[in-house]
N, C-alpha and C positions, 0 to 999 in steps of 0.2 A: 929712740931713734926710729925704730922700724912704725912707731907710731904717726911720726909725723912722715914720713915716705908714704904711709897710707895713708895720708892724709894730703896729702901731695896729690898722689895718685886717682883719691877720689875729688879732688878741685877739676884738676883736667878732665877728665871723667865729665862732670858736670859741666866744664866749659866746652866740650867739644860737643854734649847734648843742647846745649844751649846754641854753638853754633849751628848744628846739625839743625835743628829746632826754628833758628832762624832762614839758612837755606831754603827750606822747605815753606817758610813763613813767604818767603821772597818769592819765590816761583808760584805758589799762589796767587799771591798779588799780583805777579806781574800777567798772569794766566789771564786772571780775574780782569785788569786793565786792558790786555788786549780784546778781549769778546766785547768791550765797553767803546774800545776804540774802532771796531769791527763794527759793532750796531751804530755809533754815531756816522760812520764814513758811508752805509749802506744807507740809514734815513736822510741824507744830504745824497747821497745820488737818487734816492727819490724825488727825493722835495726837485732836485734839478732836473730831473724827465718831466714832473707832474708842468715846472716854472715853462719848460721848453716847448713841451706838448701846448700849453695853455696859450703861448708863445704863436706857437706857428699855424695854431687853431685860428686866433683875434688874427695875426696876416693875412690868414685865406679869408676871413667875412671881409676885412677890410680891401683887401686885392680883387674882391668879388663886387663889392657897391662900387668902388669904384669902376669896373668894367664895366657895370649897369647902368653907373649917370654918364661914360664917357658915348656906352651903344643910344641910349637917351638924344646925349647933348645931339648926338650924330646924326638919330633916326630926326630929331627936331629941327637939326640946322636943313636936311633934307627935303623935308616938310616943305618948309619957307622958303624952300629955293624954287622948290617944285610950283607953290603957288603964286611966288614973284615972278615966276617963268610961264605962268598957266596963259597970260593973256598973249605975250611975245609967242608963244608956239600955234595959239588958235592961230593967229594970224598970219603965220607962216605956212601952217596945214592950209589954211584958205587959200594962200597965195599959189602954192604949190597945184592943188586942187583948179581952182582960176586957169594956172597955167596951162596942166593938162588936158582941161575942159574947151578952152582956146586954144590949143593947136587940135585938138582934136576934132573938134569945129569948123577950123581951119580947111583942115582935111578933106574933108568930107563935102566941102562947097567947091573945091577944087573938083 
């Protein structure tokens, strides 16, 4: 009788090392899983700065030519205004000048 109660004794024994065994199995693993789940979440907030960075880097060349064709188009429309306007202004400095010159003329015989 007292054979089998140690023998009892030593099953539980063994089961409670095998649990213990597993515990400790467990906590491990799950140690091990989190530092795994820690380096994946940290390389994804990289990758998402480097995607952002890269991101809002191509905006600014892109927000930038386009300010240089719009100062362009602008400085060009100005251009063409100025030289489709070149002959109407002579003409008007003359006329102006003319006028001047004629009352001043004027004047002067008086």
């Amino acid at each position: 009788m007292k054979e089998v109660v140690d023998e009892i004794l030593a099953a539980e024994k063994r089961v409670e090392q095998t649990l213990a065994d597993a515990r400790h199995k467990a906590a491990q693993i799950r140690r091990e899983s989190e530092k795994e789940v820690s380096a994946i979440v940290t390389a994804a907030h990289e990758e998402a700065q480097r995607i952002i960075q890269e991101t809002v880097t191509s905006a600014r060349k892109e927000a930038e030519a386009s300010r240089e064709k719009a100062l362009k188009d602008v400085e060009s429309g100005n251009r063409f205004l100025r030289e489709r306007s070149k002959d109407g202004i002579n003409a008007l400095v003359d006329e102006v000048a003319s006028l001047i010159t004629t009352s001043a003329f004027s004047e002067t015989q008086r």
